[in-house]
C-alpha positions, 0 to 999 in steps of 0.5 A: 609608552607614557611613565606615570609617577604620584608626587609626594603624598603632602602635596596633594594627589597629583600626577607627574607624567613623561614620554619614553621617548621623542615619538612619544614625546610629540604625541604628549605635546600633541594631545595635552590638556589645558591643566598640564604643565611642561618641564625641561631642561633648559638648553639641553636634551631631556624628558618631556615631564608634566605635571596635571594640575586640578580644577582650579590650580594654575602655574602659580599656585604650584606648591614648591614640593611638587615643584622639586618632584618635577624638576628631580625628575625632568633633571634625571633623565637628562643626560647632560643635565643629569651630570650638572649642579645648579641646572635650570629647569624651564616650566610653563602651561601646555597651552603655551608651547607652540609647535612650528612644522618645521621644527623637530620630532619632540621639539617644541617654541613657545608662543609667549616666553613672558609665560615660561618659569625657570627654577634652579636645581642644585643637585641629584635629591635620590631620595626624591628619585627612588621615591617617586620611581617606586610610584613608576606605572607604565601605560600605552594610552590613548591620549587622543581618545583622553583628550576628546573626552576632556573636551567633550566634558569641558564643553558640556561643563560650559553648557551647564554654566550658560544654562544656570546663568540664564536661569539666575538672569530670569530670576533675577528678571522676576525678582526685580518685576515683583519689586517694581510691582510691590513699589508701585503698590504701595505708591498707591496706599500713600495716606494723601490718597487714602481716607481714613475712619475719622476723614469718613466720620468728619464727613457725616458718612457710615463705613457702609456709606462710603462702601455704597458709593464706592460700588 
């Protein structure tokens, strides 16, 4: 079972997710997305919530509501941290926790601590725990199938953009060979290699002269 929350409305339309439980908290570390970010209560036992970013976001630009409707939320559903002032809440991208075999169900490392964030709670904020329980949806999905359909598009995705990259590159060839061929052109219509109507008429010789001997 995955409990599905809606931040705050002024932050924009972004999803806060957790696990019920370990088990299902290592299927959530197992089948993440790129764009998710991980909370949890620093030191202690708590939920495992995410928050999935949009196209384009990254841990940085995470707004500090949405921040506050994460850790409220990772805070409450630790026992101990729940009973705690001034808990420090640790974030950071999916793709950095790292998962060793000999490691607990629902326990996760990291494969780079530089790229953990840590923020500090000071108290229980009810008023942005009711709010967002009233927002509560409960689903059992299938976050393998959710994730293999997420890579499939990010793949095609990639393949969309190499294919308009070659297309930009050819024409960039052919505006650069039109160029060539347009400088070269009028290297040939310098004036020192022409002749012109008063050149032809010094020389004693009708325009249709000069035709003749052309042809």
């Amino acid at each position: 079972m995955v409990f599905y929350y809606k931040a705050r409305p002024d932050a924009g339309d972004y999803t806060i997710y957790m696990g019920a439980d370990k088990n299902e908290n290592e299927e959530l570390i197992k089948y993440g997305l790129p764009e998710d970010i991980w909370f949890h209560v620093d030191k202690v036992s708590s939920a495992h919530v995410y928050l999935r970013l949009k196209k384009g976001d990254s841990i940085d630009t995470i707004s500090e509501g949405l921040l506050e409707d994460c850790a409220q939320l990772v805070k409450a559903h630790s026992i101990q941290g729940n009973k705690m002032n001034n808990v420090e809440v640790v974030y950071t991208s999916w793709s950095n926790l790292k998962k060793a075999p000999s490691m607990d169900v629902g326990q996760v490392g990291f494969h780079n601590p530089r790229l953990v964030h840590i923020l500090t709670v000071e108290k229980r904020v009810n008023e942005i725990l009711n709010r967002l329980q009233k927002t509560r949806v409960e689903r059992r999905p299938d976050l393998k199938a959710e994730k293999d359909a997420s890579n499939a598009a990010e793949k095609a995705e990639k393949k969309m953009q190499l294919k308009d990259k070659k297309r930009r590159e050819e024409i960039e060839r052919l505006v650069k060979e039109r160029q060539a061929e347009i400088r070269s052109y009028k290297g040939l219509m310098v004036a020192e290699k022409m002749t012109s109507n008063r050149q032809i008429a010094s020389a004693g010789k009708s325009m249709q002269e000069v035709e003749d001997d052309f042809v």
